[in-house]
C-alpha positions as CSV (number, residue, x, y, z in Angstrom):
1,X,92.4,125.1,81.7
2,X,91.9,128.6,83.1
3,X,94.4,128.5,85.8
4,X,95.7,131.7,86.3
5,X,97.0,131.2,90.0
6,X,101.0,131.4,90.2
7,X,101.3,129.9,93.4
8,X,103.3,127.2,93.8
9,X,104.6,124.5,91.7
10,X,102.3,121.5,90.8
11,X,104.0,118.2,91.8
12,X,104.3,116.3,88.7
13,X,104.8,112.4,90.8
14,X,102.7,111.9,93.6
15,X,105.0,110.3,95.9
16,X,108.1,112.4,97.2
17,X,111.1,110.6,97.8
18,X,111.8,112.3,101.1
19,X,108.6,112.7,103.5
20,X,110.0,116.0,105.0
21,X,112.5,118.5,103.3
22,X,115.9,118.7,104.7
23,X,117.2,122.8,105.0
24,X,120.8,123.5,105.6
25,X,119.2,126.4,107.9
26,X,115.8,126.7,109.1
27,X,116.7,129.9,110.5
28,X,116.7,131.5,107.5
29,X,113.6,130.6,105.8
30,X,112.1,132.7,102.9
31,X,108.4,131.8,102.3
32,X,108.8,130.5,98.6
33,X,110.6,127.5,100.7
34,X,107.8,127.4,103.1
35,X,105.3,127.2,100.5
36,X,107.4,124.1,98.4
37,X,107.9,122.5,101.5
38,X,104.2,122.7,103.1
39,X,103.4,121.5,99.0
40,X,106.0,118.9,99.3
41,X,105.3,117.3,102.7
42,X,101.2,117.8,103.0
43,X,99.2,114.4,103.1
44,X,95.9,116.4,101.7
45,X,98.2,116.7,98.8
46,X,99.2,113.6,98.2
47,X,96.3,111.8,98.4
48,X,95.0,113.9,95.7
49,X,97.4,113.1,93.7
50,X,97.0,109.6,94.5
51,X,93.3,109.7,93.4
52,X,93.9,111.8,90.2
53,X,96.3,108.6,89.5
54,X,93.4,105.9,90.7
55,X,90.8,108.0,87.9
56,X,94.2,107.9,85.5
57,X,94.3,103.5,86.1
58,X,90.0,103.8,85.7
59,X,90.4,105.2,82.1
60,X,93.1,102.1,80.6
61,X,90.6,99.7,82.5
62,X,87.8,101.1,80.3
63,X,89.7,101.7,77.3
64,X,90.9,98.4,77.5
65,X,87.2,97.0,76.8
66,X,86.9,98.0,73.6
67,X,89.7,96.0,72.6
68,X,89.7,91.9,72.6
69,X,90.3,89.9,75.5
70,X,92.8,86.8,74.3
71,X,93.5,84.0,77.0
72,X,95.5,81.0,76.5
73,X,96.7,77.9,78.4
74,X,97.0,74.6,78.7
75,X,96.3,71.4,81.9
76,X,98.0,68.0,82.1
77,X,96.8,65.0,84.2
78,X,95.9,61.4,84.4
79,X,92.3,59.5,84.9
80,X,91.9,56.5,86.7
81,X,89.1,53.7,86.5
82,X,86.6,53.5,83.4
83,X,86.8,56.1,81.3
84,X,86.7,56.8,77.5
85,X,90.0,57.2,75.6
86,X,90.3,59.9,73.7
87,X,92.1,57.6,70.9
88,X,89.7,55.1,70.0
89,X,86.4,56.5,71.8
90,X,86.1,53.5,73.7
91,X,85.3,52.8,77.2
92,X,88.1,51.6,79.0
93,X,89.9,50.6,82.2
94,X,92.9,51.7,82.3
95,X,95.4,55.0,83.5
96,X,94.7,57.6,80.5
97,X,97.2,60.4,80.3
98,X,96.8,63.8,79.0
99,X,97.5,67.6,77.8
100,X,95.0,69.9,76.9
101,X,96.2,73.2,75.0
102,X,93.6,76.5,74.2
103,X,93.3,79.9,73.2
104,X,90.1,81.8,73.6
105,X,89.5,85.5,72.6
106,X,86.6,87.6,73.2
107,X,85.6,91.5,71.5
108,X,82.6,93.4,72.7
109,X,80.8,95.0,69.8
110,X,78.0,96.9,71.1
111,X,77.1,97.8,75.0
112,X,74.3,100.3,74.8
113,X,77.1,103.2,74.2
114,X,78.4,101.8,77.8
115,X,81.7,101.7,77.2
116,X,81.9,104.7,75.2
117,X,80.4,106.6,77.9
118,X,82.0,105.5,80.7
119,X,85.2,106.7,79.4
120,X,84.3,109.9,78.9
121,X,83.3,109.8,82.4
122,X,86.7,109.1,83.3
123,X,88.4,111.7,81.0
124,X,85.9,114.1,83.0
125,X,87.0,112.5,86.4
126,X,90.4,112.8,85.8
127,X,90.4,116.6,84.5
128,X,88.2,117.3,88.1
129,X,90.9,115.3,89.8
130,X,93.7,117.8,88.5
131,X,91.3,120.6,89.5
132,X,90.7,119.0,93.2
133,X,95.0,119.1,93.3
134,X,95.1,122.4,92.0
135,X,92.1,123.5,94.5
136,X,94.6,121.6,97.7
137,X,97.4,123.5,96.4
138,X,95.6,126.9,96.7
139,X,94.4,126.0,99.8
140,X,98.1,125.0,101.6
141,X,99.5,128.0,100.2
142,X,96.9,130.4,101.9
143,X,97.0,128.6,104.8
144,X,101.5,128.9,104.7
145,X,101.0,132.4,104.0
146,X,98.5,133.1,107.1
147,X,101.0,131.2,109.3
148,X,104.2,132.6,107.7
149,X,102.6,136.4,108.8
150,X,101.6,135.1,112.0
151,X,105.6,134.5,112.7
152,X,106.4,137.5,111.6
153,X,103.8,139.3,113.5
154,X,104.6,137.6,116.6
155,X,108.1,138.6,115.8
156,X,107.2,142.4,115.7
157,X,105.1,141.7,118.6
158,X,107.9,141.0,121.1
159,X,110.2,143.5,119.9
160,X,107.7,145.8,120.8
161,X,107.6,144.3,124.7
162,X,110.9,144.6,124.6
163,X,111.4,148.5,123.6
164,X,108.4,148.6,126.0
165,X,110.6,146.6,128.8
166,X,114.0,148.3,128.1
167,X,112.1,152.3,128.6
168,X,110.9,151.0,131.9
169,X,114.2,149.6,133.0
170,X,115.7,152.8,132.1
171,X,113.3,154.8,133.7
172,X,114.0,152.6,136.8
173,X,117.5,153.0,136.1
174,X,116.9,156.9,137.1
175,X,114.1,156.8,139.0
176,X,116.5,154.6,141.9
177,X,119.0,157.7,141.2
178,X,116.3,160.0,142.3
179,X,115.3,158.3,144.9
180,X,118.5,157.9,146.6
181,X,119.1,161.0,146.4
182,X,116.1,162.2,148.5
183,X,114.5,164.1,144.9
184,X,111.9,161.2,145.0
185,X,109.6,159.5,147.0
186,X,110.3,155.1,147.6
187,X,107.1,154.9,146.1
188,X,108.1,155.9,142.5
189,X,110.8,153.5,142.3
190,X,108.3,150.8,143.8
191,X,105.6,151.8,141.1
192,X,108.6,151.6,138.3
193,X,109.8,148.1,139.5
194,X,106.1,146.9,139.8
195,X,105.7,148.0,136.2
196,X,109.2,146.5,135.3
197,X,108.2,143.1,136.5
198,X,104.4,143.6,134.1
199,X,106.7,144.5,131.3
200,X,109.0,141.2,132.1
201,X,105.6,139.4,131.9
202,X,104.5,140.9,128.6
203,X,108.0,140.0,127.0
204,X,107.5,136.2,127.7
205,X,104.0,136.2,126.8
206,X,104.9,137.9,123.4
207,X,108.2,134.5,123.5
208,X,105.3,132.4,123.7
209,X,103.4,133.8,121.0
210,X,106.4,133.5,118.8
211,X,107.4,130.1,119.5
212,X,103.4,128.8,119.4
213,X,103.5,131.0,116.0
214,X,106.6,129.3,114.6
215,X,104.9,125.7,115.4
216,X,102.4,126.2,113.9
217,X,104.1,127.1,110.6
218,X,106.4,123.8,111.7
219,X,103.7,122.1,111.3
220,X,102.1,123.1,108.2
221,X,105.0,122.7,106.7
222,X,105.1,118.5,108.3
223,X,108.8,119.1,109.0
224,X,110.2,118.5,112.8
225,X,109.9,121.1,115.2
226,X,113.0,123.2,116.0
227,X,113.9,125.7,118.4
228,X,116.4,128.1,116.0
229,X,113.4,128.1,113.6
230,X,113.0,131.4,112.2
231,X,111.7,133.2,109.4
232,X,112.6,135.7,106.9
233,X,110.4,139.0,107.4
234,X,110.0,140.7,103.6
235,X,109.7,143.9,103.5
236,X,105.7,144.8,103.6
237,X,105.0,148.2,103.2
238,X,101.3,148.9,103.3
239,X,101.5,151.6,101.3
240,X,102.6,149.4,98.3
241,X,100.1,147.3,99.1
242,X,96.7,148.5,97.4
243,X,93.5,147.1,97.7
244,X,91.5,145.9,94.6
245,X,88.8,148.8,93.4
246,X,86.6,145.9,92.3
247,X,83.1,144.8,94.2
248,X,82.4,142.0,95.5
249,X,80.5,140.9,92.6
250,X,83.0,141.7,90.2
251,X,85.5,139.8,92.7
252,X,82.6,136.7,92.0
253,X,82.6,136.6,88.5
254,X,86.4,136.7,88.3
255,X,86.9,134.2,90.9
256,X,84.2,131.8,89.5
257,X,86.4,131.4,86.3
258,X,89.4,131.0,88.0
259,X,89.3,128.8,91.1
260,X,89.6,125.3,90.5
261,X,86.7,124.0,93.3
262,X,84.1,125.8,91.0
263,X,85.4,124.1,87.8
264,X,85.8,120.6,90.0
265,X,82.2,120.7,90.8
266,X,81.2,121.3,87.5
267,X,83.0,118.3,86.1
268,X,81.5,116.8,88.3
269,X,78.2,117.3,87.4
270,X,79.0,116.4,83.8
271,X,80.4,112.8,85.3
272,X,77.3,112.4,86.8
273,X,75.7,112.7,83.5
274,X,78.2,110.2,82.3
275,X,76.7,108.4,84.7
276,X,73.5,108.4,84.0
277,X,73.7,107.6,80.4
278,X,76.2,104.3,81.6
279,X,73.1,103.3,84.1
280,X,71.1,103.2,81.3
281,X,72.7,100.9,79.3
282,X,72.0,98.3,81.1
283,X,68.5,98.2,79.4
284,X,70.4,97.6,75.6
285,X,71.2,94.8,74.8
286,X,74.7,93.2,74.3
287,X,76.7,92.0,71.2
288,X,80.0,90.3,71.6
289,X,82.1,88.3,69.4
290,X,84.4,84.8,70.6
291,X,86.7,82.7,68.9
292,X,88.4,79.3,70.6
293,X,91.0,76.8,69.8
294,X,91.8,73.5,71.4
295,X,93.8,70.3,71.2
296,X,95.1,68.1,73.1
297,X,97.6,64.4,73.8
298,X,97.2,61.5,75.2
299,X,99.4,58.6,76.2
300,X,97.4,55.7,74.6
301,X,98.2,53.1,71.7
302,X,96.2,53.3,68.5
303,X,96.3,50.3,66.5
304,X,99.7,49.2,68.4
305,X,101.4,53.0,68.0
306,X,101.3,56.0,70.1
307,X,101.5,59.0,68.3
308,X,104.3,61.4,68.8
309,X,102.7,64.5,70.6
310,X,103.4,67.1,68.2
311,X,101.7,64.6,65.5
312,X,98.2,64.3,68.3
313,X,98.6,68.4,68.5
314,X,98.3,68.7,65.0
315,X,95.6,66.3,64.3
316,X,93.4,67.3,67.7
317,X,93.9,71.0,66.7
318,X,90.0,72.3,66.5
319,X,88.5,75.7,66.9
320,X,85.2,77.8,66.9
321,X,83.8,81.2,66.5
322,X,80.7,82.8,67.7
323,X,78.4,85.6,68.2
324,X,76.8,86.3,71.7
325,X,73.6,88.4,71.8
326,X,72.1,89.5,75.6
327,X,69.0,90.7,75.9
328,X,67.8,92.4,79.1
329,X,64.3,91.4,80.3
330,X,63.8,90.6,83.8
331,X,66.6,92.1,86.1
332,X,65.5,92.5,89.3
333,X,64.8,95.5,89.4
334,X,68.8,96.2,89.1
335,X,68.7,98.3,86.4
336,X,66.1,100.6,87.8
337,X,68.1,100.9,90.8
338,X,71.2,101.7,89.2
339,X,69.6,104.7,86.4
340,X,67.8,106.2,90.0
341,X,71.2,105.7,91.8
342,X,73.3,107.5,88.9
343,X,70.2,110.5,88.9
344,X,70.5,110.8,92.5
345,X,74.0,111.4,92.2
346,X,73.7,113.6,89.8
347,X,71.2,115.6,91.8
348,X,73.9,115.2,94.7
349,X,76.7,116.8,92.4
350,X,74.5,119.6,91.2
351,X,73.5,120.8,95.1
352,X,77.8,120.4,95.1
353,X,78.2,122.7,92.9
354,X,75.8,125.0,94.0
355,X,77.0,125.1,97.6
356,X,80.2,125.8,96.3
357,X,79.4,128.8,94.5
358,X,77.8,129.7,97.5
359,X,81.1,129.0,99.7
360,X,82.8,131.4,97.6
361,X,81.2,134.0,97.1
362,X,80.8,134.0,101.5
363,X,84.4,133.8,101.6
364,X,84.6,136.8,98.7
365,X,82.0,138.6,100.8
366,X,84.4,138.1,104.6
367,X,87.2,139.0,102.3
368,X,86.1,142.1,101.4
369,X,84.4,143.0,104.5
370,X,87.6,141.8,106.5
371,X,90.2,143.8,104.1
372,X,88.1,147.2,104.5
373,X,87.4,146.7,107.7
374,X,91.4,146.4,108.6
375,X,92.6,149.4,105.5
376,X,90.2,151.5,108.1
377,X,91.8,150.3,111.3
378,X,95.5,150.5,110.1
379,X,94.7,154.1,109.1
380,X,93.7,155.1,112.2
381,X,96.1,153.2,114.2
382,X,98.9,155.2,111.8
383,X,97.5,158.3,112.8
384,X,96.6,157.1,116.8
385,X,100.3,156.0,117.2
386,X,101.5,159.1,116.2
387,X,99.9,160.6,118.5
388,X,100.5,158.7,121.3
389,X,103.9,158.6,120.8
390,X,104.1,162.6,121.2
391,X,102.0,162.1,124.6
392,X,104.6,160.0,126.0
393,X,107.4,162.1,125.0
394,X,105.9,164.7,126.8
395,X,104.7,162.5,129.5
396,X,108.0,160.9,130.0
397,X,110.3,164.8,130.3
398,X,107.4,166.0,132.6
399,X,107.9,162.6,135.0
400,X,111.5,163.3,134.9
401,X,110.8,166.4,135.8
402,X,108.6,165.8,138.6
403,X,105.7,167.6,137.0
404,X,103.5,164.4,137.2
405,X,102.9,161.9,138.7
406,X,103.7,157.8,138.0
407,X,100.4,157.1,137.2
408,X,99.9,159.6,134.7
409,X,103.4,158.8,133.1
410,X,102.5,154.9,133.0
411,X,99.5,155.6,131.4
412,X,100.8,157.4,128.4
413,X,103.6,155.0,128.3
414,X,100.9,151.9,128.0
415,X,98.8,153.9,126.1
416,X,101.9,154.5,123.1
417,X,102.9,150.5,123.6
418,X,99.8,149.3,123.4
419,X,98.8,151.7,120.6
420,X,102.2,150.5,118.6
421,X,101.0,146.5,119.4
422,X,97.5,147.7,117.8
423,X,99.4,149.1,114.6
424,X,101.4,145.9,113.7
425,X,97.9,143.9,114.2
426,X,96.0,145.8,112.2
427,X,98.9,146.3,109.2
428,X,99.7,142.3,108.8
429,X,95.9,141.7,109.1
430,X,95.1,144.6,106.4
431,X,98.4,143.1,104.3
432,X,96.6,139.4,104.4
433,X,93.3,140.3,103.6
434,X,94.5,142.1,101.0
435,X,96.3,139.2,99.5
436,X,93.5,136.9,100.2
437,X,91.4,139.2,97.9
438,X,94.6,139.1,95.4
439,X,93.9,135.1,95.1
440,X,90.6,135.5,94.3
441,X,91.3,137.5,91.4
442,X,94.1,135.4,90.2
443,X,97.0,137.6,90.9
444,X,100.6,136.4,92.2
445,X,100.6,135.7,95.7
446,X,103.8,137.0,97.2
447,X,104.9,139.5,100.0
């Protein structure tokens, strides 16, 4: 198989022994141990796994057909009333005793290539089942790496709303200095404290956002909710992190040989085909082979003696062999219905496939578009902060120098906060849609 995709382990049993992983701190959590866990604990995932076992139990139920079928057994009872005896062939009137012992075996020789095919249908369901786990795995870790960025996001958001919060409390710290000492109007400590109590407000939104960001990641991870849950924040540099030269068509191409949805949906229009071909042997005809043995006891006198029963086993002991040959005329239309069943689904597996390729290459397409889009906006935010942040310098000596007004010194200083909240957007956005177009080309993903 072309998997190329290092990101994350494939669980080899299908049933973890613990339904959520247990961390000695979950304030301290890396995202290779968000990824395992989210892997670990995810239902999706699981029952995956549980069908890729279910197409695994299909294939020994076919393969078994081509071998015999042997049966054996045995009843004991008693018959009342007229009846023949089994000894002397005679009617009789009496209580008749008896055991009845037999073996029968059974061998299919030919089934219109049935069996044949239907296995290979299985080995073909079973390789697009490891696919489908592959393609559930891909799709928990992108979703764990999205969440795990949103925390740390969040994270940078806040401390920004709080710089932002502690340069107006200091600013009110002075300003109240000022004031009291007859250099400034009441209404600039007023218009500081009113500011103050916005920036108070913006620091418990930007709490919020974090704890809402850490739930979420909580729960893609299917572990219990925690307060002290935090997340280690890697060190992302954008400048480290480059985005791919390639088109989006050469993005395509790649992608179609390397995700495992595309290669599921193929496989399953070759089962289809499978299918198709097992339809149609319902029309051939059927050759079996049977063999059968029997004997039996009974509790009767013959000619003033009863037989010991392993003597009656011995001389009751018969068998037989046979040949069965079916031949399909009239069905009821069944076998028509099942060959335009099987081509339907065919034809259903083949639109599959094609929507598929068609769901990729849109998410390839908002990829790219996304990633650009957001190299573009972090470059300008870079250069937009920097300049900001000079404006409020300036702003902020000129206020304490009385050379403008509040207005015009809030102002700059919202102006550089909310330009600094716009550069930590735009970076982790650039830095995932960067790594989204990573996965598509099959490299590592890791931050």
């Amino acid at each position: 198989m072309k998997i190329q995709l290092s990101i994350g382990l494939l669980l080899v049993f299908f049933f973890a022994l613990d339904s959520s992983a247990q961390f000695s701190d979950i304030s301290n959590l890396d995202l290779e141990t968000c990824i395992e866990t989210a892997l670990e604990n995810n239902l999706q995932l699981k029952r995956s796994q549980v069908n890729l076992a279910t197409q695994e139990a299909n294939l020994i139920g076919n393969v078994g057909q081509r071998i015999p079928t042997l049966s054996t057994g045995g009843s004991s009872g008693y018959r009342w009333g007229r009846s023949i005896n089994p000894v002397t062939n005679l009617f009789e009137n009496n209580r008749i005793g008896n055991v009845n012992l037999f073996a029968n075996a059974n061998m299919t020789l030919f089934a219109g290539q049935q069996i044949t095919n239907s296995i290979r249908q299985n080995k073909v369901d079973i390789e697009a089942a490891q696919y489908n786990v592959l393609a559930t795995e891909n799709n928990i870790t992108l979703e764990v790496i999205n969440l795990f960025i949103n925390v740390v996001f969040a994270k940078e958001q806040l401390k920004i709303a709080e710089n932002q919060l502690g340069t107006t409390k200091e600013q009110l710290i002075n300003t109240t200095k000022l004031v009291e000492a007859g250099a400034l109007p009441l209404a600039n400590r007023l218009d500081i404290q009113a500011q103050n109590a916005t920036n108070e407000l913006e620091v418990i939104n930007a709490q919020n956002n974090l704890r809402i960001a850490k739930l979420n990641l909580a729960q893609a991870m299917q572990i219990p909710f925690r307060e002290e849950l935090d997340v280690v924040a890697p060190e992302l540099d954008p400048e480290n992190i480059i985005m791919t030269e390639r088109d989006v068509d050469e993005i395509f191409q790649v992608a179609l040989e390397l995700m495992p949805e595309i290669r599921a949906a193929e496989l399953g229009v070759e089962s289809a085909d499978y299918g198709v071909r097992v339809a149609k042997a319902g029309y051939y005809p059927t050759l079996g082979i049977g063999a059968s043995a029997f004997s039996n006891y009974v509790d009767q006198f013959f000619l003033g003696e009863r037989m010991e029963f392993g003597t009656q086993i011995r001389n009751n002991f018969s068998n037989s062999g046979n040949i069965q040959l079916n031949i399909p005329i009239l069905s009821n239309f069944r076998n028509r219905a099942n060959v335009q069943r099987a081509r339907l689904q065919k034809r259903l597996s083949e639109i599959q496939e094609e929507e598929s390729r068609n769901i990729l290459r849109q998410d390839i397409e908002s990829a790219y578009t996304n990633a650009n889009a957001a190299r573009q906006s972090f470059r300008a935010s870079e250069i937009r902060v920097s300049s900001l942040e000079e404006s409020f310098r300036i702003a902020e000596q000129r206020f304490d120098a009385g050379a403008i007004n509040f207005a015009d010194y809030q102002l700059a200083q919202n102006n550089f906060f909310n330009a600094q909240a716009d550069l930590v957007t735009s970076k982790y956005t650039y830095i995932f849609r960067v790594k989204v177009l990573d996965f598509y080309l099959g490299n590592p993903l890791k931050l």
